[in-house]
C-alpha positions in Angstrom: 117.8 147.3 100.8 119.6 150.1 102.9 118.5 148.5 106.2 119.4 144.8 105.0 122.7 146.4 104.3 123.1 148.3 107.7 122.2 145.1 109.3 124.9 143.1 107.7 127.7 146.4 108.4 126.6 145.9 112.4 126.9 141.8 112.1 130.1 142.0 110.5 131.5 144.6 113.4 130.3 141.9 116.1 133.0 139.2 117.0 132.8 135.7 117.2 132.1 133.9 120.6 131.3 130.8 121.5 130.6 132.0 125.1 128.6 135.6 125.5 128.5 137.5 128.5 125.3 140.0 128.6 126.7 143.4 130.0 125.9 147.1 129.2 128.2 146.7 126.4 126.1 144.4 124.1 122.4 144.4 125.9 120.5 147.3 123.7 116.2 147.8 125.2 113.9 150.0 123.5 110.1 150.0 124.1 107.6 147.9 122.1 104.1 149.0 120.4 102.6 148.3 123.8 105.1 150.4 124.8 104.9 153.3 122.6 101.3 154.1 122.9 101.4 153.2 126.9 103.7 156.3 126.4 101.4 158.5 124.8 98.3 157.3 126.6 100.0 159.0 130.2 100.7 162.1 128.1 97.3 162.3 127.3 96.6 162.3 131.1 98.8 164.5 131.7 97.6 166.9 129.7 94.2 166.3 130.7 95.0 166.8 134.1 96.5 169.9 133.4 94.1 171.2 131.7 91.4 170.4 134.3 93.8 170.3 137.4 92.9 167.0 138.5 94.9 166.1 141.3 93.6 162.3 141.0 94.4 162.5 137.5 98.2 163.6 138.3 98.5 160.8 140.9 97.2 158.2 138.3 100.0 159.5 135.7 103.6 159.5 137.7 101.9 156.4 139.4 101.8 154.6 136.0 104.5 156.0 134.8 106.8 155.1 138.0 105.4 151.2 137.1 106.8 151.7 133.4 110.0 152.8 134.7 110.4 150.3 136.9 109.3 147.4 134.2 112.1 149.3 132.3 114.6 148.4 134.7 113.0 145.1 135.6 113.5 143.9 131.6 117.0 144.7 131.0 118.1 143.1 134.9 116.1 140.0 133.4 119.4 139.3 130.5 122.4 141.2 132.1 124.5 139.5 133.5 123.0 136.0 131.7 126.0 133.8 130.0 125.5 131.7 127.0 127.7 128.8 125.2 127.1 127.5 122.4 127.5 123.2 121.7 128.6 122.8 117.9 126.2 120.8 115.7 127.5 117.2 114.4 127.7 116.6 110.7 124.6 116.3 108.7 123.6 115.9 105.0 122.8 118.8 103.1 119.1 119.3 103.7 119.0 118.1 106.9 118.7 120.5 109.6 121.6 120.7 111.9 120.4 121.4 115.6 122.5 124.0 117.6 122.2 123.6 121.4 123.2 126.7 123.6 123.2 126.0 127.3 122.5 129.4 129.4 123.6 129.9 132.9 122.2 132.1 135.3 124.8 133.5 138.0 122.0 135.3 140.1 118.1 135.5 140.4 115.6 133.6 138.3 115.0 134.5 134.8 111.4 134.4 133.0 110.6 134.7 129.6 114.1 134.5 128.0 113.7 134.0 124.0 116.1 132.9 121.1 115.9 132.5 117.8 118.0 133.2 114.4 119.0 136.6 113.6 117.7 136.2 109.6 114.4 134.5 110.8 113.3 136.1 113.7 109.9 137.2 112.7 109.3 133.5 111.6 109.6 132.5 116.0 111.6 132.7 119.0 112.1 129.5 121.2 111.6 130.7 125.0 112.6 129.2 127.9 112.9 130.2 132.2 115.8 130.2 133.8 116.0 129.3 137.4 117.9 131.0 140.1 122.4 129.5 140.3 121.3 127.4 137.4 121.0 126.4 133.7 118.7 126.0 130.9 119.3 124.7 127.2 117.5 126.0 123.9 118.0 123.8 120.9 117.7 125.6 117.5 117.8 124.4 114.2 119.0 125.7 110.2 119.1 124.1 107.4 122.7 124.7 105.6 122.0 125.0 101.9 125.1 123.1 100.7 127.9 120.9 101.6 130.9 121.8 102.9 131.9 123.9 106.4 129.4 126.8 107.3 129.4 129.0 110.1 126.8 129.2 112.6 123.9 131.8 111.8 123.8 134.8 114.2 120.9 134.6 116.9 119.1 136.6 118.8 118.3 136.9 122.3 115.6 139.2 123.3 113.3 139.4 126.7 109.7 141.1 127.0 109.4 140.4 130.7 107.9 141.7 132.6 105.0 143.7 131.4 105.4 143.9 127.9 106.5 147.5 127.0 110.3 147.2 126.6 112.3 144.5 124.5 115.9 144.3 125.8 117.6 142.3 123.4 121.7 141.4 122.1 122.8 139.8 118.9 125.5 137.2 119.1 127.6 135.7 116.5 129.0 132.1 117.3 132.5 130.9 116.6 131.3 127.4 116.2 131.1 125.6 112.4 128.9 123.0 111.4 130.4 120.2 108.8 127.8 119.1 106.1 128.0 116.0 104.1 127.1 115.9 100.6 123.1 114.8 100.1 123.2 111.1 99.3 121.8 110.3 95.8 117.9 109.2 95.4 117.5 106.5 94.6 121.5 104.9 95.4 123.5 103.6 92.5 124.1 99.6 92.6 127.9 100.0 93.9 130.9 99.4 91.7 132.4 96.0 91.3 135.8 95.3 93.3 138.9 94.9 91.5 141.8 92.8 92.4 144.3 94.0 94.4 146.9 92.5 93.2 148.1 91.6 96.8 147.5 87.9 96.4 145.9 87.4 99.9 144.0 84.6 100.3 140.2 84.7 100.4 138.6 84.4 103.9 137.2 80.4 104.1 133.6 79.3 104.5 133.2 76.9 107.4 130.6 74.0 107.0 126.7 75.7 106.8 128.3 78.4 105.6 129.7 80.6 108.8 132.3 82.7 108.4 135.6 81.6 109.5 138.0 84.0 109.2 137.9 86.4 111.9 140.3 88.3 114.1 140.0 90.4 117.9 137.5 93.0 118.1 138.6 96.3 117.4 137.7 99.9 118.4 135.5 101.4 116.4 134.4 97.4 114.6 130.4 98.0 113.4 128.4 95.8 115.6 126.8 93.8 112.7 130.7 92.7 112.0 131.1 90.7 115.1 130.9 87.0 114.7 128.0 87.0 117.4 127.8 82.7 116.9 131.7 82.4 117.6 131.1 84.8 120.7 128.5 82.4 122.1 130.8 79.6 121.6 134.1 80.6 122.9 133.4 83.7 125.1 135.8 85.8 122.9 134.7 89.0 121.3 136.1 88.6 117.7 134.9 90.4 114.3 134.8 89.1 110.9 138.6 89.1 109.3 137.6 91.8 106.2 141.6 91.9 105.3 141.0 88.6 104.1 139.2 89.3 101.3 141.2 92.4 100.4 142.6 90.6 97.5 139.4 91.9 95.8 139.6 96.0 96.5 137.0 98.0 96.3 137.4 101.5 95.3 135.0 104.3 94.8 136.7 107.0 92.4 135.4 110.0 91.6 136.0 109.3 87.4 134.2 106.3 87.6 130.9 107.9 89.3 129.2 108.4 86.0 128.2 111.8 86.2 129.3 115.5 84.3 128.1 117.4 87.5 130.8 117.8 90.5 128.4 118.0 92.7 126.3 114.7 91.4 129.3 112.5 91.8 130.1 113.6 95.1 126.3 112.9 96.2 126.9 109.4 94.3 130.0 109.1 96.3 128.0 109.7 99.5 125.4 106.8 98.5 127.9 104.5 97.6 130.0 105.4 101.0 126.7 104.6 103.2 126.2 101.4 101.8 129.8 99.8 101.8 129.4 100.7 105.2 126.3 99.5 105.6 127.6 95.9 103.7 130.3 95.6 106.4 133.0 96.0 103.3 136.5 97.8 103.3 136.9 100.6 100.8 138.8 103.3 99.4 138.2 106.5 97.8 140.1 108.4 94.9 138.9 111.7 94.3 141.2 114.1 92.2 143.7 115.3 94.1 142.8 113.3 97.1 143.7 109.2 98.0 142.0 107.9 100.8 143.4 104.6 101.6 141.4 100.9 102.2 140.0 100.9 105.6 136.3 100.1 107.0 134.4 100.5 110.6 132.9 104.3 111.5 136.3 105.9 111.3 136.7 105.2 107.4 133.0 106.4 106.8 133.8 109.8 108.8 136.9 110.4 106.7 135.3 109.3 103.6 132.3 112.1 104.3 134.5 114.5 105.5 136.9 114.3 102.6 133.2 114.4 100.5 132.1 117.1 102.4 135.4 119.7 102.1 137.2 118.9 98.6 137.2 121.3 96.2 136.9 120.9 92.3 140.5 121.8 90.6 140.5 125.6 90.1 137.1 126.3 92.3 137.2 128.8 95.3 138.3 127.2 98.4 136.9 129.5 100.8 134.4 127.7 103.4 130.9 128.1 102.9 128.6 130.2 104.8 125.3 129.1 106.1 122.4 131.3 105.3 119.6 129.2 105.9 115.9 129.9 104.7 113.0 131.6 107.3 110.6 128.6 106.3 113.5 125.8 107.1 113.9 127.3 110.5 112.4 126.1 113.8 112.8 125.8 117.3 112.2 123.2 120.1 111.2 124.5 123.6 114.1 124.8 126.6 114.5 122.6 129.4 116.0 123.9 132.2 117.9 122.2 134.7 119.0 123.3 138.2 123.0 123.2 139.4 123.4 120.7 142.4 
C-alpha cells in the first residue's frame, strides 16, 4: 500500500507531454540482480586478493570492474538524448483495446535494446525495439479503457538493459494525449425503432420500373459508398448517391426515453447498436438524449457525432469530470517495433 501510494505521489508530480526528451533530468539507472551480485562477486576478489596478495587476482578485479563501469556509462548513453511522441488512439468501443503508437527518433548513434511498456503493467512485458543511427522507430502499445467516455493515456515506461545486463536506465512518461471511447454496442442489437412522420410533407422518393431507385442527387463528401447509385454511374458517367431527403417525410429518431431500459448506461449501449445499423441501412437519423438534440443527418459524419455525443454525455446530476483510463495487467499487450531509417 505505502509504495502503490508513493508511486502515484511521483506520477502525479510528472507533467504531461506528448513529446519527451531523455536528459539527466528525467533518465534515473540503477543496477539490476545481475548487477548487484556482479558487485559483490569483485568484492569477494578483492578481498581474496588481499588476503593472499595476488597480483593476478587484483588485475582480474579493477579489470572487471572497469568493464562494469563502462557498461554503466554505455546503458544510460543508450536513452539520453532519445525523443519520443506520442500518436493519439482513434475511438474505440469500450472493451476494445485502443492501440497507442509512439514514434522514437534518434538524433545520434544507433540504439539497441530500447523497451516500453505501461507504467501499471510492466511486469506483465515490455515491447522492445532498435533504433538506428539519424532515424526512427515506432512501438505500438495497447489498453483496454474500462468505460466509455474520454480517458487519458496510461503512463509508460521506457527502460534499457543494454549492454551487458547489470544496469537498467529507465524514465517514466505521462502523455498529454486522450483517447475517446464509444459506448459497447448491445449483444445481441435491438430491431430499430419504427420512423415517424415528419410532418414535413416531402414527397417519398419514386421507384423506377424493376424496382431501381430513382431519386438521387450529386455525390457528396463524406456519402457511404453502398449509397451511390453504382447502375446510374455506369449509365451516365455521373457520380450520384441515392436522394435519402426524399424519404424524410418518415423520420427516424433514436431517443434515449424510448430505448427501453432502467440502466443509463444500457440505453446508451442500445443507442450505440441502433446508431451502427442506421448507418449500416444507409438511413438518415436523429438522436434525442436528455439534454442533448442531435439533428437528422446520415453519411460517417452523423455516426461520429452520434458516438461522440454517446460517448461524452452525462446523466442529469452525475459527475462530469472525464474518465481516467486504468486498464487491467491481463488486457495489456504489445506488438514488436519497426524501425525505419530518415532519407
Amino acid at each position: 500500500m505505502l509504495i502503490r501510494r508513493l508511486r502515484a505521489w511521483f506520477e502525479n508530480r510528472l507533467p504531461r507531454s506528448d513529446n519527451w526528451t531523455l536528459t539527466q533530468r528525467n533518465l534515473y539507472i540503477l543496477p539490476t540482480r545481475a548487477g548487484w551480485g556482479f558487485g559483490l562477486t569483485l568484492l569477494v576478489m578483492l578481498l581474496a586478493s588481499i588476503n593472499y596478495q595476488l597480483n593476478l587476482g587484483f588485475a582480474l578485479t579493477f579489470l572487471l570492474g572497469g568493464a562494469a563501469l563502462v557498461a554503466m556509462h554505455q546503458t544510460h548513453g543508450n536513452l539520453r538524448r532519445l525523443m519520443l511522441r506520442v500518436k493519439p488512439p482513434g475511438p474505440v468501443f469500450a472493451g476494445e483495446p485502443a492501440t497507442i503508437e509512439i514514434v522514437l527518433d534518434n538524433p545520434g548513434h544507433e540504439r539497441h535494446g530500447v523497451g516500453m511498456g505501461l507504467y501499471e503493467a510492466r511486469r506483465h512485458g515490455m515491447t522492445f525495439c532498435d533504433v538506428p543511427a539519424m532515424g526512427s522507430a515506432v512501438l505500438r502499445l495497447r489498453f483496454t479503457p474500462p468505460q466509455r467516455g474520454r480517458h487519458g493515456l496510461p503512463t509508460l515506461l521506457v527502460e534499457t538493459h543494454f549492454p551487458l545486463g547489470l544496469f537498467r536506465a529507465w524514465t517514466v512518461w505521462r502523455p498529454a494525449a486522450t483517447a475517446l471511447v464509444y459506448p459497447a454496442p448491445e449483444q445481441p442489437a435491438q430491431a430499430l425503432p419504427p420512423s415517424q412522420p415528419s410532418g414535413s410533407g416531402e414527397m417519398q422518393a419514386r421507384s423506377g420500373s424493376g424496382g431501381e431507385f430513382e431519386g438521387v442527387r450529386s455525390y457528396r463528401r463524406g456519402d457511404p459508398l453502398r449509397q451511390v447509385a453504382w447502375k446510374k454511374v455506369a449509365r451516365t458517367g455521373d457520380l450520384v448517391s441515392r436522394d435519402t431527403s426524399a424519404g424524410a417525410a418518415q423520420a427516424l429518431l433514436l431517443d434515449y426515453a424510448a430505448a427501453g431500459s432502467a440502466n443509463a448506461e444500457a440505453r446508451l449501449s442500445r443507442l450505440t447498436a441502433w446508431v451502427l445499423a442506421a448507418e449500416h441501412a444507409s438511413l438518415g437519423y436523429g438522436l434525442r438524449l436528455p439534454g442533448l438534440q442531435l439533428p437528422q443527418g446520415a453519411g460517417l459524419s452523423q455516426r461520429q457525432a452520434a458516438l461522440e455525443a454517446l460517448a461524452l454525455w452525462t446523466p442529469p446530476g452525475a459527475s462530469a469530470t472525464s474518465r481516467v483510463a486504468t486498464p487491467a495487467p491481463a488486457a495489456v499487450s504489445g506488438r514488436p517495433g519497426t524501425a525505419a531509417r530518415r532519407p
